[in-house]
LUMLUMFI-655731 format. One record per residue (C-alpha): residue number from 1; residue in one letter; x, y, z. Coordinates in steps of 0.02 Angstrom, whole numbers, padded with zeros to 5 digits. Example, Ala and Ser with C-alpha at 12.3 -4.5 7.8 and 13.67 -1.06 7.14 Angstrom:
BEGIN
- resi  resn  east  north  up
- 1  A  00615  -00225  00390
- 2  S  00684  -00053  00357
This chain:
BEGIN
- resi  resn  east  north  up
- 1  X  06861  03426  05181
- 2  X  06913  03612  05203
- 3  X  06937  03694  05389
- 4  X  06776  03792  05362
- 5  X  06666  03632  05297
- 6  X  06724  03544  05450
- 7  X  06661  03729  05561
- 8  X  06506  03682  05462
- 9  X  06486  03521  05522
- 10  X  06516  03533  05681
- 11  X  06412  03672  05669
- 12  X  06257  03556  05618
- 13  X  06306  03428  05734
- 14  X  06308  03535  05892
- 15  X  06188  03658  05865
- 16  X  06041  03640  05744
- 17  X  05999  03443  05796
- 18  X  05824  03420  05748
- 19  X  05808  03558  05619
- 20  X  05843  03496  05438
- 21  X  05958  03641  05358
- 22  X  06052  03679  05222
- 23  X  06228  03772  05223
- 24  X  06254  03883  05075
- 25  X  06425  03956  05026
- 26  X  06356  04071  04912
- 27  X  06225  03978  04795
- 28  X  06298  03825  04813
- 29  X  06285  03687  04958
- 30  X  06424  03670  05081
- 31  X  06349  03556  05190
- 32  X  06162  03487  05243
- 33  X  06098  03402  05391
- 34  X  05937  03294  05403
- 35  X  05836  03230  05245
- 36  X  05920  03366  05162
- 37  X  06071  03259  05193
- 38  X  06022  03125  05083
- 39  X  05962  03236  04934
- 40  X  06159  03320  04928
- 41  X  06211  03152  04932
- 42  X  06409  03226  04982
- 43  X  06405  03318  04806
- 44  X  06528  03447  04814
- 45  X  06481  03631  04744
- 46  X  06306  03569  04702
- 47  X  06211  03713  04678
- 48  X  06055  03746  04777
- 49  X  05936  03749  04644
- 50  X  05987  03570  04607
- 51  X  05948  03522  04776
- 52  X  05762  03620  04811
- 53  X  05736  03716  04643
- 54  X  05604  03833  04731
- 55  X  05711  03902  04868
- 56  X  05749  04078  04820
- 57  X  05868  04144  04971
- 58  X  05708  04245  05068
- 59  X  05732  04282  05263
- 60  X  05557  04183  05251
- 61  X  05486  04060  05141
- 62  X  05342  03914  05134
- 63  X  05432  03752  05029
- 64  X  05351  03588  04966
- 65  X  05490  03441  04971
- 66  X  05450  03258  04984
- 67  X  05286  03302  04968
- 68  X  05301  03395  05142
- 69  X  05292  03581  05168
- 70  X  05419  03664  05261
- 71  X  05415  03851  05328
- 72  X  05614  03894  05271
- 73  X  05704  04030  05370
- 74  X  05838  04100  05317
- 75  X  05998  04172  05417
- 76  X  06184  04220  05416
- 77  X  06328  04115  05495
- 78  X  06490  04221  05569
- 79  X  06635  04135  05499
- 80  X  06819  04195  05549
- 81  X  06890  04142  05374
- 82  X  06915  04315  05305
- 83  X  06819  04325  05147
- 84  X  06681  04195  05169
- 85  X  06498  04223  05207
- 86  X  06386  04074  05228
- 87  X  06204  04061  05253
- 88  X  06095  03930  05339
- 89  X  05928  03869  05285
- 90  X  05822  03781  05427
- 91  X  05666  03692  05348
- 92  X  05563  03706  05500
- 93  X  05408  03571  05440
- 94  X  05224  03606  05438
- 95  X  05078  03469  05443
- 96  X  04999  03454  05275
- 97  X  05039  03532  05107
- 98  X  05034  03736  05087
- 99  X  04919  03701  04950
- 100  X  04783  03639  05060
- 101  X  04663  03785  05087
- 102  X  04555  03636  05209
- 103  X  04714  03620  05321
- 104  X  04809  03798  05330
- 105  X  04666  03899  05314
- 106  X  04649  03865  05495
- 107  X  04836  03913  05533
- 108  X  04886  04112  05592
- 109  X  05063  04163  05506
- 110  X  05117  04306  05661
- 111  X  05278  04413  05608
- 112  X  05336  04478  05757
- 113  X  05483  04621  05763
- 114  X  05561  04732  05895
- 115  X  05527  04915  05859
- 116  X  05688  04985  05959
- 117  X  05793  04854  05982
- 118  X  05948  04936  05967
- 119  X  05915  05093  06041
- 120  X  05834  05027  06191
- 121  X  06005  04914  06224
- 122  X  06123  05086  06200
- 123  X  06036  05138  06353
- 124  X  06083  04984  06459
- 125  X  06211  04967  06575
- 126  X  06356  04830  06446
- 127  X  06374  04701  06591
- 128  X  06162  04692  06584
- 129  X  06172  04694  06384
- 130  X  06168  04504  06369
- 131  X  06015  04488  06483
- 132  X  05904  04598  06350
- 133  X  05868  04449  06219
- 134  X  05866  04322  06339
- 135  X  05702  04408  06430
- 136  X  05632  04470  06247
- 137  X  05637  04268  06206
- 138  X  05572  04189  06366
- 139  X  05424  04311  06376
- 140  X  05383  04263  06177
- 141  X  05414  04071  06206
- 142  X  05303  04078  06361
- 143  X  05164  04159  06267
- 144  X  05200  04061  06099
- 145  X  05200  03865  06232
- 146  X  05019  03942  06285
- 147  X  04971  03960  06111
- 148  X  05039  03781  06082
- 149  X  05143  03895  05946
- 150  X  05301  03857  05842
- 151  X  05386  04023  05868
- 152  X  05557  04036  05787
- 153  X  05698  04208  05781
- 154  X  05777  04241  05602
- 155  X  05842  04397  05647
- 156  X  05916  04484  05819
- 157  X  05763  04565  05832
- 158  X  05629  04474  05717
- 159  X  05547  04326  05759
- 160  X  05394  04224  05662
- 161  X  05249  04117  05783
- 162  X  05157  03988  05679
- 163  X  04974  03928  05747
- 164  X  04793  03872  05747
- 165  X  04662  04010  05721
- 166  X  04581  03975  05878
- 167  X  04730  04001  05968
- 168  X  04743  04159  05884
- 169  X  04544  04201  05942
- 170  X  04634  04202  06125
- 171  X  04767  04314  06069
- 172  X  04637  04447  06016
- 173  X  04521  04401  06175
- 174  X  04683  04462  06271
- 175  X  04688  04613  06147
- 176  X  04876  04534  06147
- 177  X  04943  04563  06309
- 178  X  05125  04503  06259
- 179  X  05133  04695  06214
- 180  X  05104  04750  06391
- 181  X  05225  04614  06428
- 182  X  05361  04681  06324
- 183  X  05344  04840  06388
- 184  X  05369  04803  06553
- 185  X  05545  04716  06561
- 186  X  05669  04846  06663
- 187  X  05850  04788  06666
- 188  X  05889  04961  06679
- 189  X  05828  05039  06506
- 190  X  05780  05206  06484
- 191  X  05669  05205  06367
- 192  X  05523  05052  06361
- 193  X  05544  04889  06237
- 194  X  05394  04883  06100
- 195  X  05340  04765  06004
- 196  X  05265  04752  05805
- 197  X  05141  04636  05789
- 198  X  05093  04569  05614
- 199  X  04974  04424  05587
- 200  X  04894  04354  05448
- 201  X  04761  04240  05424
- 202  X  04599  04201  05316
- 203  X  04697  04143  05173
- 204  X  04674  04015  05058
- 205  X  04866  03945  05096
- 206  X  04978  03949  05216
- 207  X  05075  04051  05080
- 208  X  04932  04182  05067
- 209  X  04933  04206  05260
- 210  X  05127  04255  05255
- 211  X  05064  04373  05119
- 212  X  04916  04440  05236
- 213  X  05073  04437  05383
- 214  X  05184  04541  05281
- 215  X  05071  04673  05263
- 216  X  04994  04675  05428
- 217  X  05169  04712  05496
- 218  X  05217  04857  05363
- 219  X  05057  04932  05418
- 220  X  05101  04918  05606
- 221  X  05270  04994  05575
- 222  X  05218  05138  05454
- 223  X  05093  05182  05628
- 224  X  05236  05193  05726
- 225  X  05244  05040  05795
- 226  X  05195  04956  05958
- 227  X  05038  04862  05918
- 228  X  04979  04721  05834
- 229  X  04873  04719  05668
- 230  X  04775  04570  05622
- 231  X  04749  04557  05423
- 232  X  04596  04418  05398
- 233  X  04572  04429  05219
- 234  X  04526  04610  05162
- 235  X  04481  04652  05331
- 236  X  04605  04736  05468
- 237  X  04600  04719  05655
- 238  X  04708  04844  05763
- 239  X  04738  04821  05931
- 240  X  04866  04915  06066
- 241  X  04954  05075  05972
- 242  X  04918  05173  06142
- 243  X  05129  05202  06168
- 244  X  05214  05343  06088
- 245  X  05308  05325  05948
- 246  X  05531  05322  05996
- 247  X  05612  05441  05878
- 248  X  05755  05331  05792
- 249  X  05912  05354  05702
- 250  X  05873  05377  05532
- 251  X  06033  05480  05469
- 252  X  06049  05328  05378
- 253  X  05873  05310  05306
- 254  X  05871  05491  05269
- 255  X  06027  05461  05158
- 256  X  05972  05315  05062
- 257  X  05792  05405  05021
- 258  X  05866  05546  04965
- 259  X  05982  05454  04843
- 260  X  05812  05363  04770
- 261  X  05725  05520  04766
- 262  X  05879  05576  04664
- 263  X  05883  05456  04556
- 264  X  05693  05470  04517
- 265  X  05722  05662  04493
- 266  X  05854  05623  04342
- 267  X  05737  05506  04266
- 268  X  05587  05620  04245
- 269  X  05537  05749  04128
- 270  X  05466  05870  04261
- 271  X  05389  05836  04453
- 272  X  05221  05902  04500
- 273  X  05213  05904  04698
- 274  X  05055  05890  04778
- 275  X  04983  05876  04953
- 276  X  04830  05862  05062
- 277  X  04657  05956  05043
- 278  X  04666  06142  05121
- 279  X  04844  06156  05124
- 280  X  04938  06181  05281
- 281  X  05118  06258  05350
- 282  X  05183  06092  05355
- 283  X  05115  06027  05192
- 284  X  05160  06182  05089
- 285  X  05323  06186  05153
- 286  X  05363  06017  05118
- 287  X  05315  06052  04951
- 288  X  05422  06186  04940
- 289  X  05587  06096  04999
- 290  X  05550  05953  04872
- 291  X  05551  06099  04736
- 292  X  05735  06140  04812
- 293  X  05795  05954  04802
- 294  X  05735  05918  04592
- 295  X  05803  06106  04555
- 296  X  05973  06022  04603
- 297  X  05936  05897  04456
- 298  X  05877  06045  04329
- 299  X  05703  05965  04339
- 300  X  05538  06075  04295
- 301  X  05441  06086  04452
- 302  X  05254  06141  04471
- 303  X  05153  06129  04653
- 304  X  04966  06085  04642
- 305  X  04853  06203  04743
- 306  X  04682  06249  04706
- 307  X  04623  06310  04836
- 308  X  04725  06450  04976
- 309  X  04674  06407  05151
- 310  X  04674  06565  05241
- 311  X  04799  06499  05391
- 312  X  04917  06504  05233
- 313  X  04884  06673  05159
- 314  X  04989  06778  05250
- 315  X  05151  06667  05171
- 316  X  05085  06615  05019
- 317  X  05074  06790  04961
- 318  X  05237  06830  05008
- 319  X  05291  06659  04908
- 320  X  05228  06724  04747
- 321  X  05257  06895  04743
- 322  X  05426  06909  04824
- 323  X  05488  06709  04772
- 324  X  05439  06712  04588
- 325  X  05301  06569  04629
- 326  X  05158  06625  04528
- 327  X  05206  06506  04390
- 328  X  05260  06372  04486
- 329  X  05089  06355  04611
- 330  X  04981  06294  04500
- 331  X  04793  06205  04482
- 332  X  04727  06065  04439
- 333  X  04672  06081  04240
- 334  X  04861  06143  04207
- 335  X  04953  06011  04305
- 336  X  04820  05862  04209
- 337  X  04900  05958  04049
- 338  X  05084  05941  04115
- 339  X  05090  05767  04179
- 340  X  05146  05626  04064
- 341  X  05217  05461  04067
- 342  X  05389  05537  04102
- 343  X  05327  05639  04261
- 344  X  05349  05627  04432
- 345  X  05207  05637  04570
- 346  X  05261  05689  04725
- 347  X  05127  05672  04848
- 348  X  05172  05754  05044
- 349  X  05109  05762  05205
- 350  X  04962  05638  05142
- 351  X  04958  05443  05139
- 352  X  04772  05391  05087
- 353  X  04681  05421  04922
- 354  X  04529  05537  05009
- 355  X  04643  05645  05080
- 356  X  04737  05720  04921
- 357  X  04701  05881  04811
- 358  X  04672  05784  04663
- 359  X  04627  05624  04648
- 360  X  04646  05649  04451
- 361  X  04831  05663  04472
- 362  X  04824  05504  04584
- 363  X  04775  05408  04449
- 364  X  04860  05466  04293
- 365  X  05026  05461  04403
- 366  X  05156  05340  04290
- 367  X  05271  05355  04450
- 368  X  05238  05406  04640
- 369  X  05332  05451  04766
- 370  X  05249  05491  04957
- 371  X  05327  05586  05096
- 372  X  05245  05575  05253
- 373  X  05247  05574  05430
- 374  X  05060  05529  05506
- 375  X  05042  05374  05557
- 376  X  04964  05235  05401
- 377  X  04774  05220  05394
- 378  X  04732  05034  05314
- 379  X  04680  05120  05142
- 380  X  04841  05187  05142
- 381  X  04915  05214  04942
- 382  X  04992  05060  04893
- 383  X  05090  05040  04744
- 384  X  05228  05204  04766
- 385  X  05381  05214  04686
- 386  X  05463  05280  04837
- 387  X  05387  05326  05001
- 388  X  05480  05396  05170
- 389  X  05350  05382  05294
- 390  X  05402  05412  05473
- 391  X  05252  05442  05600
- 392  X  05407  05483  05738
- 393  X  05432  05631  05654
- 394  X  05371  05804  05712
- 395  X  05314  05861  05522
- 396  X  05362  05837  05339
- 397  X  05455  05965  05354
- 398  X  05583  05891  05473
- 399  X  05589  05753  05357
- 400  X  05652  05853  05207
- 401  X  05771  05952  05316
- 402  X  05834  05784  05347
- 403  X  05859  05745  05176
- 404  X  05934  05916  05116
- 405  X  06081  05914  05266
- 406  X  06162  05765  05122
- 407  X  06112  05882  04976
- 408  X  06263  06013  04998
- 409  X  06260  06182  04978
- 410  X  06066  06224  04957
- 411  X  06016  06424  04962
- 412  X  05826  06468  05025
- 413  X  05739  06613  04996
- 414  X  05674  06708  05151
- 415  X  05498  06659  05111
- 416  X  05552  06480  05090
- 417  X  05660  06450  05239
- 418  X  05526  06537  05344
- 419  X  05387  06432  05267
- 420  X  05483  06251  05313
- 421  X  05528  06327  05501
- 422  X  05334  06366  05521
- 423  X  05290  06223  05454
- 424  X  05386  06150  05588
- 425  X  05322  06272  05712
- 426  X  05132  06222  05692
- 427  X  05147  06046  05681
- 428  X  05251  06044  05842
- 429  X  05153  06162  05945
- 430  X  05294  06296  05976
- 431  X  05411  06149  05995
- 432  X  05314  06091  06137
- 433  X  05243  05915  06043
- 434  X  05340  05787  05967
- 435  X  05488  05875  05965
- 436  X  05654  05755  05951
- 437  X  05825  05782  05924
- 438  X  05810  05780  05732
- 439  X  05651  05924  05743
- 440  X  05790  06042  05812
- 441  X  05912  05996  05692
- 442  X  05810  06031  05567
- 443  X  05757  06188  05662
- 444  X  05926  06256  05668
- 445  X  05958  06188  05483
- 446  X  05821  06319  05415
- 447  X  05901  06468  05520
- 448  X  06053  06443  05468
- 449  X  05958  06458  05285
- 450  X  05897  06615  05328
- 451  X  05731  06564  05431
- 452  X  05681  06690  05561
- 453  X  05556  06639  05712
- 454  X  05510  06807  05737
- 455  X  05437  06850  05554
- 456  X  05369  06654  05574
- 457  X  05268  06708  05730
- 458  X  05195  06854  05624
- 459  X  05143  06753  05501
- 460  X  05061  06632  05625
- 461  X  04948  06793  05687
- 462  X  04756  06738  05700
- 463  X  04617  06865  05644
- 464  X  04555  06947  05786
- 465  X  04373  06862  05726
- 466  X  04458  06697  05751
- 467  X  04536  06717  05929
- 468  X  04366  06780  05997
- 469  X  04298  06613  05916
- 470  X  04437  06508  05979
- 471  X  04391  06594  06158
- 472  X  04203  06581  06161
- 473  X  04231  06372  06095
- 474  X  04353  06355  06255
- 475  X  04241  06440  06369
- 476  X  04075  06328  06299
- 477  X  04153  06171  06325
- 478  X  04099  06038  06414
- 479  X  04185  05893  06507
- 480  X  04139  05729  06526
- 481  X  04225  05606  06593
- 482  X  04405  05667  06563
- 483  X  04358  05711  06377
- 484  X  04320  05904  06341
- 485  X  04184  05927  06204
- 486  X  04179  06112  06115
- 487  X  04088  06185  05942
- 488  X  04164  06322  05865
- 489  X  04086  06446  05762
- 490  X  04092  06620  05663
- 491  X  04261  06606  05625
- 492  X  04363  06683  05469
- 493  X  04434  06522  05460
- 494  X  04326  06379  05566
- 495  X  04469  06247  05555
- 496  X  04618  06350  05644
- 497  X  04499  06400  05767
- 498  X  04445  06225  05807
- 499  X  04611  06180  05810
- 500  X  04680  06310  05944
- 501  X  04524  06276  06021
- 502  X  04572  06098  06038
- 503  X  04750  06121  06117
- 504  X  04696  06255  06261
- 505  X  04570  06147  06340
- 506  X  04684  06015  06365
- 507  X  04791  06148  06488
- 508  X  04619  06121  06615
- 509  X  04634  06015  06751
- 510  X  04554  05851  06729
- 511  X  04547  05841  06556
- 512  X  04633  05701  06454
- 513  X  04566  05726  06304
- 514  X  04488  05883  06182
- 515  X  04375  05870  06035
- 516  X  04325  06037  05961
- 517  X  04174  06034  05818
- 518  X  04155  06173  05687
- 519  X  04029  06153  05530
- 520  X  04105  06174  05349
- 521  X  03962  06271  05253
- 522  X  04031  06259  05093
- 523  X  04085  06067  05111
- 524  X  03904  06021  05193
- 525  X  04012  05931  05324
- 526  X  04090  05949  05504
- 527  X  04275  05974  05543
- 528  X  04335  05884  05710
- 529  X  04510  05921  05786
- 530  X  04561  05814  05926
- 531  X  04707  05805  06056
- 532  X  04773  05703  06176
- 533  X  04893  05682  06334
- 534  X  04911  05504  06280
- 535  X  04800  05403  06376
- 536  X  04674  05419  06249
- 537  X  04740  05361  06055
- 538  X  04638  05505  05945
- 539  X  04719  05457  05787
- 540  X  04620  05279  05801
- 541  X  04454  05398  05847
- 542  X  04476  05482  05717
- 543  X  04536  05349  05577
- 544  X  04358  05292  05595
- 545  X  04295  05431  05558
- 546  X  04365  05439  05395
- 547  X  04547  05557  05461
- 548  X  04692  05505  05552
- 549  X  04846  05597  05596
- 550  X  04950  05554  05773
- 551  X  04918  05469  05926
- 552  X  04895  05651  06021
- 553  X  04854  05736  05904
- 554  X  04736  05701  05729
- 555  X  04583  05762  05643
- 556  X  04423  05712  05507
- 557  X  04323  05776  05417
- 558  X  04139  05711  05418
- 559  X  04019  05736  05268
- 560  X  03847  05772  05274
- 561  X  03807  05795  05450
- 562  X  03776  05884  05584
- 563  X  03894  05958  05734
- 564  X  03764  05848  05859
- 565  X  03783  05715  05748
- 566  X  03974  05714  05753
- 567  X  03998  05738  05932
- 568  X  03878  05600  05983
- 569  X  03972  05474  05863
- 570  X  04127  05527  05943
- 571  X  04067  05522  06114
- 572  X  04015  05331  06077
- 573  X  04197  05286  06027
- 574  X  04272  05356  06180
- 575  X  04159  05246  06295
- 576  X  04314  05096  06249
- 577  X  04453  05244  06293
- 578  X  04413  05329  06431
- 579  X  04372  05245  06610
């Protein structure tokens, strides 16, 4: 037997006792402990598939063997041989067969990661380091003993809980307070540990739950994190998502999207870029620096607009006069005539099928690729090619800025490097919102590109019409409990209004929250902007009411009502917010 079969022994011997598992040097089996034992049978080199032809290498996987069912988890082993890399595959077993809807559909799959794992232990004190996990574990195995749980880690900072469904009914009775417990572990951390809760259940297998888990956890994240989402079936539950999402180092990400939205560029025939309905700084701008990124792969690019919103004009003019847009913005009819199997969608600053320009494009889109940064709704669009979603980010904006600092050499126009920085600009409040490291970055990026905040500020000018609006909203408002309730009306351009409306009442004393109500005439609907200081989660709010956006800060858009209507629905909601 070789030095590192005998590691692996003792390895099985001393530390993984009752679990059966499976060491693999590559595909084949170096050693096995448990039943597993006596299927290897000391074959040397016998290749996995020999030994459990389903197992297929996953971090997580449900197995039948022996007519037993096994929940598989997959890890790495550190070896000091230089050139060796082993796994190990623990078969942790589960009563009954995964095929058995009677048994397991009465089982909860719960994925459960650590949202900033890493960055959170950069800020501790290296002596304290060790102590970090050890806490993170105790707290989960105290909550998974009082669910009569298995709970079991397969990564530093991942961890999967198996248990009964009523078990699970306590969980959401508790509106699971093993986030608040997270959260408050202080070894000396700057910044506060969160937690990603995914669970799945109302499946007809145990199988079909892990499905339901997976998904309930990629929504969680793509919200930024910090809650837990229950999928039962079709149906989602959300519960927590009241902490503010940790920027994170995503040089890395940034780099790896940028080569897939690269390589998706070179494959296409041309790229039609669309975004959201009544087109904003952020939105158009984003637009705009994906047209930069496929003109470094000689790609055709069009932009879908068909309609100018007037907070827009000002720069959009300037765009296709001065920019030689006028044949690149297009509409709707000519970008249906473009688009072909060989195209490219690029959807931005959007991430559910009501909220985009076209829903035409949508579906005649061979390939998709999405670019946002609000947090995911649960009818988020599934199915994309490529999507960079990151609800830490400030805008879309920052996102691309990102992207183009690995693109070399890339030269703006004045238009466009002003567009992108205001883009920035709005979504950020002056810099005063959401504003991380990377949204000054990408700030500084777009002057050196030419961007100039003082010709940005002029083209962020209000009407006259639509500051005395903005002022008479503010000065009607009323507050109740904490929560500042205006209508705005006879504005140029109702939405902006409602909007500035919304962020100067929450400068009052008192107030906690703003919701500010103008009517749409030509939509026969009702436009609601709300903000927060963070006690209050708008961007749940408002994801009921058919919008979304950020946890301080989101909007909807409410058809065929009435501004009474509206506010009353919204005042219902905030009865479970505000004390």
């Amino acid at each position: 037997m070789t030095r590192e079969h005998l590691k692996i022994t003792r390895l099985l011997k001393n530390s993984l006792p009752v679990l059966p598992t499976l060491v693999l040097d590559g595909r084949n089996v170096a050693a096995a402990s448990g039943f597993l034992s006596e299927i290897v049978a000391d074959r040397e080199n016998l290749p996995v598939e020999a030994a459990v032809p389903d197992y297929a290498g996953l971090p997580l996987q449900i197995l039948d063997v022996k007519e037993k069912t096994y929940l598989v988890i997959t890890r790495d082993i550190p070896m000091e041989t230089a050139g060796k890399a082993f796994t190990a595959a623990m078969f942790v077993p589960l009563e009954g067969r995964a095929g058995d809807a009677g048994i397991f559909g009465t089982v909860a799959v719960m994925l459960i990661f650590v949202d900033n794992y890493d960055e959170v232990i950069e800020t501790v004190e290296e002596i304290r380091r060790p102590v970090l996990p050890a806490l993170i574990e105790r707290k989960l195995g105290l909550a998974a003993k009082q669910s009569s749980a298995i709970l079991r880690r397969f990564e530093k900072d991942k961890y999967l809980m198996i248990l009964t469904e009523d078990k699970l009914e306590a969980l959401k009775a508790g509106r699971f307070a093993i986030l608040s417990a997270i959260r408050e572990i202080d070894i000396g951390n700057k910044i506060p540990i969160t937690l990603s809760i995914g669970v799945g259940t109302g499946g007809l297998s145990l199988a079909h739950n892990m499905d339901n888990a997976r998904a309930a956890i990629d929504l969680a994240l793509g919200r930024g994190g910090g809650q837990a989402l229950v999928k039962d079936g079709d149906k989602y539950l959300f519960y927590g998502g009241d902490t503010p999402e940790i920027p994170q180092n995503d040089a890395v990400k940034a780099r790896v999207k940028l080569y897939a939205l690269n390589e998706l560029f070179a494959e296409s025939s041309n790229v039609i870029i669309m975004g959201h309905k009544r087109m904003d700084m952020d939105c158009l701008g984003a637009a705009v620096g994906v047209k930069k990124l496929a003109e470094r792969k000689n790609r055709e690019c069009y932009i879908l607009m068909d309609e100018i919103n007037p907070g827009i004009g000002q720069i959009y003019d300037k765009l296709v006069k001065e920019t030689g847009y006028e044949g690149i913005i297009i509409n709707e009819e000519k970008a249906l005539g473009l688009i072909g199997e060989g195209s490219l969608v690029v959807l931005v600053d959007a991430n559910r099928p009501g909220q985009v320009q076209s829903q035409r494009i949508l579906e005649k889109a061979a390939r998709l690729v999405i670019l946002d940064h609000h947090r995911l709704a649960a009818d988020f669009i599934a199915g994309a090619t490529l999507t960079y979603q990151e609800p830490h980010a400030s805008s879309v904006c920052e996102l691309i800025c990102g992207m183009m600092t690995y693109s070399g050499n890339i030269r703006f126009a004045q238009a466009e490097a002003d567009l992108m920085l205001a883009g920035i600009t709005v979504d950020t409040k002056n810099f005063t919102q959401k504003a991380g490291v990377k949204t000054f970055e990408a700030a500084a990026y777009l002057k050196r590109g030419g961007a100039d905040s003082a010709r940005v500020r002029k083209y962020l000018q209000e009407s006259f019409e639509d500051v005395a609006a903005t002022a008479k909203a503010v000065a009607g408002a009323v507050i109740i409990n904490g929560a500042a309730f205006a209508v705005c009306s006879k504005a140029g351009n109702p939405v902006q209004a409602s909007a500035r409306a919304a962020d100067e009442l929450l400068s009052a004393a008192g107030v906690c929250a703003s919701f500010a109500f103008c009517r749409l005439e030509d939509e026969n609907a009702v436009y609601v902007s709300a903000r927060s200081l963070g006690k209050v989660n708008v961007q749940t709010i408002m994801e009921k009411l058919g919008g979304g956006g950020h946890q301080t800060m989101a909007a909807a858009t409410l058809a065929g009502t009435t501004v009474k209507a509206a506010k009353e629905r919204v005042m219902g909601m905030l009865e479970q917010h505000i004390l």
